[in-house]
Biotite code that builds the C-alpha atoms (Angstrom):
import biotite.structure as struc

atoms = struc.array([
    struc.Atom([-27.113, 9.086, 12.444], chain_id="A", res_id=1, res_name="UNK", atom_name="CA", element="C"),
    struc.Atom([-24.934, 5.780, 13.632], chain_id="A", res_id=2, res_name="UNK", atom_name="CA", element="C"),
    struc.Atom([-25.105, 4.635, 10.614], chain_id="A", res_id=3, res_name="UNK", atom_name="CA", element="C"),
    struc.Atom([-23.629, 7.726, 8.723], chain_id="A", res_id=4, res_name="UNK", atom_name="CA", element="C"),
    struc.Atom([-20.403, 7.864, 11.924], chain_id="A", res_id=5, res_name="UNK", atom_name="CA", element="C"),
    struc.Atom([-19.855, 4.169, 11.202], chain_id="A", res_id=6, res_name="UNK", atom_name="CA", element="C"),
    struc.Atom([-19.804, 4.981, 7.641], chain_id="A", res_id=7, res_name="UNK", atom_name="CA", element="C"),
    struc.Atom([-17.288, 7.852, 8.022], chain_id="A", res_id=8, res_name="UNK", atom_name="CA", element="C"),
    struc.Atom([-15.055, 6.247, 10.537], chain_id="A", res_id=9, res_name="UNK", atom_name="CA", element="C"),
    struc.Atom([-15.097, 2.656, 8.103], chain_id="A", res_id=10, res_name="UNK", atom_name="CA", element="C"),
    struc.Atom([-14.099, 5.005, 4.962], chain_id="A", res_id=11, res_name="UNK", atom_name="CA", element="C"),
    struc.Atom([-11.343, 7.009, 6.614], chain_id="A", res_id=12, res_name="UNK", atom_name="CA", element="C"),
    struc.Atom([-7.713, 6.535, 5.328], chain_id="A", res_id=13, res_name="UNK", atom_name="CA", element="C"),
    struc.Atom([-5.529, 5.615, 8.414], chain_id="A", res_id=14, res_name="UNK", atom_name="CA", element="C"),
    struc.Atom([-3.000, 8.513, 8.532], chain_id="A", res_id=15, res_name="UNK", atom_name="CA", element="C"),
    struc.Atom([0.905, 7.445, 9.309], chain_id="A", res_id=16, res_name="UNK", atom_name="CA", element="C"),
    struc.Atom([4.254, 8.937, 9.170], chain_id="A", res_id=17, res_name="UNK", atom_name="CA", element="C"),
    struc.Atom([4.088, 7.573, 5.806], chain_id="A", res_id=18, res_name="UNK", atom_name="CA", element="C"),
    struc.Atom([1.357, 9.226, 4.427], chain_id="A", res_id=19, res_name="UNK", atom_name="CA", element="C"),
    struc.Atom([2.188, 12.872, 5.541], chain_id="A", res_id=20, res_name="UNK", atom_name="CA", element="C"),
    struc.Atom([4.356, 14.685, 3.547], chain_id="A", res_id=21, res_name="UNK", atom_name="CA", element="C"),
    struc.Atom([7.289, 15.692, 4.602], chain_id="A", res_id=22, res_name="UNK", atom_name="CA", element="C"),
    struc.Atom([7.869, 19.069, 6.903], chain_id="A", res_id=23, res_name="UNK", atom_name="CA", element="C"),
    struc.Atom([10.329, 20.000, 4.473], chain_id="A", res_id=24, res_name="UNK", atom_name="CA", element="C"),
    struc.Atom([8.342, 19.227, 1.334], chain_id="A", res_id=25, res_name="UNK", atom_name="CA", element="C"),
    struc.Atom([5.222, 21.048, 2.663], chain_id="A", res_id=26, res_name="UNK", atom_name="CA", element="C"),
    struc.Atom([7.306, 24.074, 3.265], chain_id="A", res_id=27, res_name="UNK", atom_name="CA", element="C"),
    struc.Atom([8.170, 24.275, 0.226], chain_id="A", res_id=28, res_name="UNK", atom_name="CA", element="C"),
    struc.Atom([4.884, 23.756, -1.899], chain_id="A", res_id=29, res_name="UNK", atom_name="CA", element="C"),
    struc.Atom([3.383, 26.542, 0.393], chain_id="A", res_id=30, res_name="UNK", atom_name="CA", element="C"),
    struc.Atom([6.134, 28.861, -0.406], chain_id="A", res_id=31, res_name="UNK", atom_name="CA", element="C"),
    struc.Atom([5.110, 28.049, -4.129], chain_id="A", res_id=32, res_name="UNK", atom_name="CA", element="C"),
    struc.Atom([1.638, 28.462, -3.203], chain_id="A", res_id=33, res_name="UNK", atom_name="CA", element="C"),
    struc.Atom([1.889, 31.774, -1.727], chain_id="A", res_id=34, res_name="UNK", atom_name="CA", element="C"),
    struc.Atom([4.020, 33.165, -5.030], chain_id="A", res_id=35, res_name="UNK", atom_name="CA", element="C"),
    struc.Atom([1.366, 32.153, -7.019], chain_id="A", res_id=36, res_name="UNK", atom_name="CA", element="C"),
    struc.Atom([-1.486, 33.657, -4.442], chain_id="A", res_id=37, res_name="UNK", atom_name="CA", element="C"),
    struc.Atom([-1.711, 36.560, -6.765], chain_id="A", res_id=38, res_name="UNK", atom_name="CA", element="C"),
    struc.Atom([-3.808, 36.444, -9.919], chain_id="A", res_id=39, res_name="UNK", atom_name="CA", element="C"),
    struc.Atom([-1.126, 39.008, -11.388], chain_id="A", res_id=40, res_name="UNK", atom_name="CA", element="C"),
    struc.Atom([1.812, 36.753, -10.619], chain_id="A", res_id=41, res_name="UNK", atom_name="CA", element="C"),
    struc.Atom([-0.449, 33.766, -12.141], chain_id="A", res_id=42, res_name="UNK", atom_name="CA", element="C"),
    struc.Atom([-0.887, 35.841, -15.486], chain_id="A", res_id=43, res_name="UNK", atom_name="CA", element="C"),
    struc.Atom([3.209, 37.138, -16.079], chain_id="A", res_id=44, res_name="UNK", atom_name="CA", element="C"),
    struc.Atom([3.855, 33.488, -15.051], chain_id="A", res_id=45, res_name="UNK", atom_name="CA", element="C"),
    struc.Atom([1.272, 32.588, -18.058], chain_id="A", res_id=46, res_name="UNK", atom_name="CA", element="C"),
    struc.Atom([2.262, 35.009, -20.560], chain_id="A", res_id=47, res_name="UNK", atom_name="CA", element="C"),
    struc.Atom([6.527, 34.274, -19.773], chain_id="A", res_id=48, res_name="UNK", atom_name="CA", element="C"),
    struc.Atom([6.129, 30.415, -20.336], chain_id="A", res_id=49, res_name="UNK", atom_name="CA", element="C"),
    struc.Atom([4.558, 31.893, -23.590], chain_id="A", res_id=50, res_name="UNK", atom_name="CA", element="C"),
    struc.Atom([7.727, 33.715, -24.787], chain_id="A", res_id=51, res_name="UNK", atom_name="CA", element="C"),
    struc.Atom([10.376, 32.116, -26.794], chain_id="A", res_id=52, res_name="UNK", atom_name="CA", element="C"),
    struc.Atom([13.078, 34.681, -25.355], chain_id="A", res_id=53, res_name="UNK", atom_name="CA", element="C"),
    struc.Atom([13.600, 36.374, -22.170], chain_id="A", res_id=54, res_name="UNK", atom_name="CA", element="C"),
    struc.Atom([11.514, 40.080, -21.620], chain_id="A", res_id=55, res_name="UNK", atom_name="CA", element="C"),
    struc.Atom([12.025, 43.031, -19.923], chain_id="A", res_id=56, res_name="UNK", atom_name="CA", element="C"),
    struc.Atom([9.532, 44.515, -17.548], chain_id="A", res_id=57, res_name="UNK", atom_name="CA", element="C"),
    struc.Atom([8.522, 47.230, -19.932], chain_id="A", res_id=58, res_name="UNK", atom_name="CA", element="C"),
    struc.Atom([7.170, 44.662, -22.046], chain_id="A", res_id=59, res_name="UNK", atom_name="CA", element="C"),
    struc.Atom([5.049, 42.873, -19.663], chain_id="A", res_id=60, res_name="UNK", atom_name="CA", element="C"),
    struc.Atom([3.787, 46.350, -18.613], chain_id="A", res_id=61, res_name="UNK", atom_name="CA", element="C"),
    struc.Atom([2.383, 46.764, -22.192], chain_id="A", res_id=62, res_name="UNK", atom_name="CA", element="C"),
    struc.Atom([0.309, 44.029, -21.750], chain_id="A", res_id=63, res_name="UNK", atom_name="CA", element="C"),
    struc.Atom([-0.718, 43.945, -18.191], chain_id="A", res_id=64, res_name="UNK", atom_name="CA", element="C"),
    struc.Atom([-3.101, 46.534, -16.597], chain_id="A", res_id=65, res_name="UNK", atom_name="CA", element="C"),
    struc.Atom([-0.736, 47.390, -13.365], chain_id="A", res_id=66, res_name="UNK", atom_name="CA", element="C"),
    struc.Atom([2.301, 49.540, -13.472], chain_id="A", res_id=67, res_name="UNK", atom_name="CA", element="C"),
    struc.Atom([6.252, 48.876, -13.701], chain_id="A", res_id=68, res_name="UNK", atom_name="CA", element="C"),
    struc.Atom([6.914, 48.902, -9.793], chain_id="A", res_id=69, res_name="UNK", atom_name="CA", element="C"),
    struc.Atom([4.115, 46.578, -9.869], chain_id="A", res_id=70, res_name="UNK", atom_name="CA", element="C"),
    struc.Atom([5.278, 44.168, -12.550], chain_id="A", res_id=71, res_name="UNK", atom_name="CA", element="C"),
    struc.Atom([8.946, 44.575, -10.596], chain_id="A", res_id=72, res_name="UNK", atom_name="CA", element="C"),
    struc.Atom([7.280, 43.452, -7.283], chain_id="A", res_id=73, res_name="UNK", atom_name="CA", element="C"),
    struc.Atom([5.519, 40.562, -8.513], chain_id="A", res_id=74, res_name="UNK", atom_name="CA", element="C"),
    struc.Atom([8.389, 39.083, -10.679], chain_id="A", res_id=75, res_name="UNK", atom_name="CA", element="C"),
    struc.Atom([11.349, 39.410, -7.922], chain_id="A", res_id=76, res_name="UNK", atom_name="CA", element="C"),
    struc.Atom([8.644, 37.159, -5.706], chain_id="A", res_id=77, res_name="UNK", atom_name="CA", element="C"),
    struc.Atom([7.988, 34.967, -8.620], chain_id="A", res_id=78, res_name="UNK", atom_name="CA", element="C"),
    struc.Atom([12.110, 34.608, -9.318], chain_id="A", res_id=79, res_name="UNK", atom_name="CA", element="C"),
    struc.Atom([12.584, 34.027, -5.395], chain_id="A", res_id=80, res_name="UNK", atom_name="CA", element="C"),
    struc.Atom([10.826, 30.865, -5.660], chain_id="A", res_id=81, res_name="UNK", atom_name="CA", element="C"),
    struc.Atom([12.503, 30.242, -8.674], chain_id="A", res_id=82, res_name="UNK", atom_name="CA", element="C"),
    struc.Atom([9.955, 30.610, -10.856], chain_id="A", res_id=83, res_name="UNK", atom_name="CA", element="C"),
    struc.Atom([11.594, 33.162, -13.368], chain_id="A", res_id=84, res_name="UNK", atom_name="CA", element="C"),
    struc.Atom([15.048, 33.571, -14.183], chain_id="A", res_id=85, res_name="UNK", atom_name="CA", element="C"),
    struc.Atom([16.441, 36.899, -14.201], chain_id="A", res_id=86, res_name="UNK", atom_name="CA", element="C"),
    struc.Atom([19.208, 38.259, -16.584], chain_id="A", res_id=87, res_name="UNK", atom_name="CA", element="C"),
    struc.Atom([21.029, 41.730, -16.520], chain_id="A", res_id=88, res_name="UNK", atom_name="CA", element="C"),
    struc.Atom([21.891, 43.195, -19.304], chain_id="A", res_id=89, res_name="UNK", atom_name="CA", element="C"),
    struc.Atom([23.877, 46.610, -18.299], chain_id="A", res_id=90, res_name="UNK", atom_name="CA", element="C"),
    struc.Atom([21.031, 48.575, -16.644], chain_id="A", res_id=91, res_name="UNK", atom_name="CA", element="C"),
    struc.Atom([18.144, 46.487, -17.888], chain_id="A", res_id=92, res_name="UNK", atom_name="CA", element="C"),
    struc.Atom([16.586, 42.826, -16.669], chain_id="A", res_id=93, res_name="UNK", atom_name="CA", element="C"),
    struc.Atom([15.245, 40.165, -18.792], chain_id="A", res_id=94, res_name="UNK", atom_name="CA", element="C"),
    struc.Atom([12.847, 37.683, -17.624], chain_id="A", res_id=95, res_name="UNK", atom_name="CA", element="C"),
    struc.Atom([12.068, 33.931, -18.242], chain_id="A", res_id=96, res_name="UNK", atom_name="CA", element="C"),
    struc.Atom([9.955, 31.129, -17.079], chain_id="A", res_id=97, res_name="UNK", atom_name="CA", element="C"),
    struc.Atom([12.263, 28.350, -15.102], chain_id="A", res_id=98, res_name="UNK", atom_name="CA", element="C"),
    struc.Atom([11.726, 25.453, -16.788], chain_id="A", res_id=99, res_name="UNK", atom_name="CA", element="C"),
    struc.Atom([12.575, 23.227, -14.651], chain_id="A", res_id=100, res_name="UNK", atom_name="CA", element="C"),
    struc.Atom([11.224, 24.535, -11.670], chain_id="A", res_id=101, res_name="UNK", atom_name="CA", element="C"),
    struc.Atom([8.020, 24.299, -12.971], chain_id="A", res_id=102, res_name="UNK", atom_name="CA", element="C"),
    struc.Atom([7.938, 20.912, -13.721], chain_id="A", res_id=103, res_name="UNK", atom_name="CA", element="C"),
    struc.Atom([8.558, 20.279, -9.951], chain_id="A", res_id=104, res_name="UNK", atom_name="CA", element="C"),
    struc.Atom([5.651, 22.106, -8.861], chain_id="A", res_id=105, res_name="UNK", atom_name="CA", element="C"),
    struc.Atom([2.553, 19.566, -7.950], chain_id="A", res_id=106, res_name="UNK", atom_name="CA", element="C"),
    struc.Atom([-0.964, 20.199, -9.382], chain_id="A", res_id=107, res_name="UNK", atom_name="CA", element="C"),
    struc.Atom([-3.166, 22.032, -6.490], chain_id="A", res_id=108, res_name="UNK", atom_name="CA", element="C"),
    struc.Atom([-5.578, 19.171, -6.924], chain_id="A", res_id=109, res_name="UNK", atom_name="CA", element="C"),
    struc.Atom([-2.819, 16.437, -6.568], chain_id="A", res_id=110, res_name="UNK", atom_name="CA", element="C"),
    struc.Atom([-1.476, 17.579, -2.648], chain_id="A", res_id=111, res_name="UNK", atom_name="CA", element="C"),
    struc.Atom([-5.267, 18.724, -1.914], chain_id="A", res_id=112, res_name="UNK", atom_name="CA", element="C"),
    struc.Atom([-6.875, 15.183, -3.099], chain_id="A", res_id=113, res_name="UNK", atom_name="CA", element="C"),
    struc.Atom([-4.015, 13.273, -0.656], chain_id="A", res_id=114, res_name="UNK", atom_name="CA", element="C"),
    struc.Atom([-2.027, 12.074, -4.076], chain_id="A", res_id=115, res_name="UNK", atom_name="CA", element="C"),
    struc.Atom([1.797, 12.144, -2.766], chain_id="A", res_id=116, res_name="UNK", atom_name="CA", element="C"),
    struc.Atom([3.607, 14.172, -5.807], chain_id="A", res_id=117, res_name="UNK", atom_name="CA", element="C"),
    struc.Atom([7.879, 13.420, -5.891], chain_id="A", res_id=118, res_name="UNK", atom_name="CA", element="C"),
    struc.Atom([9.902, 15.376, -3.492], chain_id="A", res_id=119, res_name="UNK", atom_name="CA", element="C"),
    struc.Atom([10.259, 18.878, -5.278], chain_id="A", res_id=120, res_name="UNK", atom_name="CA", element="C"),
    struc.Atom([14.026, 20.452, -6.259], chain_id="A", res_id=121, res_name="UNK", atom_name="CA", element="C"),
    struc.Atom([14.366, 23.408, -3.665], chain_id="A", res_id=122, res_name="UNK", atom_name="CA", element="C"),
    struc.Atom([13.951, 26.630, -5.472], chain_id="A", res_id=123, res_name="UNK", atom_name="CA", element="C"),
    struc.Atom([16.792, 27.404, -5.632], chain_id="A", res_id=124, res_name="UNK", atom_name="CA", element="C"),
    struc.Atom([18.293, 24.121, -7.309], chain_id="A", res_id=125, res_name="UNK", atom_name="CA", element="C"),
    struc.Atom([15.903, 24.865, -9.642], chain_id="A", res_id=126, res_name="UNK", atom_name="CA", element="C"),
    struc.Atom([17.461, 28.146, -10.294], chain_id="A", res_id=127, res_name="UNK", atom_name="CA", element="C"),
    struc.Atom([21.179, 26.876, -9.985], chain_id="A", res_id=128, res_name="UNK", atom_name="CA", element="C"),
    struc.Atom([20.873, 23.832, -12.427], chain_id="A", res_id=129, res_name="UNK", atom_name="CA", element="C"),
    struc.Atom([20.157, 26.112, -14.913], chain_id="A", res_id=130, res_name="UNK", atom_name="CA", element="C"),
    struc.Atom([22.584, 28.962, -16.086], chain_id="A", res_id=131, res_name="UNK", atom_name="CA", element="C"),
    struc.Atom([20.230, 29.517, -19.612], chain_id="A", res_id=132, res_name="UNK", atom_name="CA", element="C"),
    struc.Atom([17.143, 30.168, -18.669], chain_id="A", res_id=133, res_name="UNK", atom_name="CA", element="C"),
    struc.Atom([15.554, 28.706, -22.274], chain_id="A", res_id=134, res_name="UNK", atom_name="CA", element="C"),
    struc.Atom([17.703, 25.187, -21.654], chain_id="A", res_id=135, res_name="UNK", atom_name="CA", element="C"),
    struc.Atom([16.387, 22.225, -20.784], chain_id="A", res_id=136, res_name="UNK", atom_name="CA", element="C"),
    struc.Atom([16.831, 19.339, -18.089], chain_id="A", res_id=137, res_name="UNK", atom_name="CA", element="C"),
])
């Protein structure tokens, strides 16, 4: 059993200020986390960044098994992270995957495996640098 605590403690990375991600950072990757917590935020998040064009929440009620206050819910958490955009057009919203908000968020696998991913855009950069949802970088 020496052997195996020698082993452990000889293999261990030496954790520094360096090494930890920053407060900041880590805030918000778990606010992205917990937006994307919900398998039915995961799939409108799927089926947007399929979509040429911006769509309503009538349409992603047609294709999802949970109702309209349901789809409502889960998109005005996903767009509070700044994963969707939101239009309004008169009385009716249009939603769209935030392109470049998503290319700031990390892999699970990269934070979990100890890989230090860039400093993300806040949120809500990512929302502000874009005024067209379907424009790029």
């Amino acid at each position: 059993m020496a052997e195996f605590i020698d082993y452990r403690r000889s293999t261990m990375k030496l954790v520094t200020a360096e090494t930890v991600l920053a407060r900041e950072t880590a805030v918000t990757y778990a606010e992205w986390f917990r937006a994307l917590a919900d398998p039915t935020r995961v799939q409108l998040l799927a089926w947007l960044a399929q979509r040429p064009e911006p769509v309503s929440v009538g349409q992603l009620t047609a294709v999802l098994p949970v109702g309209q206050s349901t789809v409502s819910h889960h998109l005005a958490a996903l767009a509070a992270v700044g994963f969707v955009h939101v239009q309004r057009r008169g009385t009716s919203s249009l939603y769209a995957v935030n392109p470049r908000c998503l290319e700031c968020f990390p892999s699970a696998a990269d934070v979990v495996m100890g890989k230090r991913p860039p400093d993300p855009l806040r949120p809500a950069a990512c929302e502000a640098a874009s005024a067209d949802p379907r424009s790029e970088p």
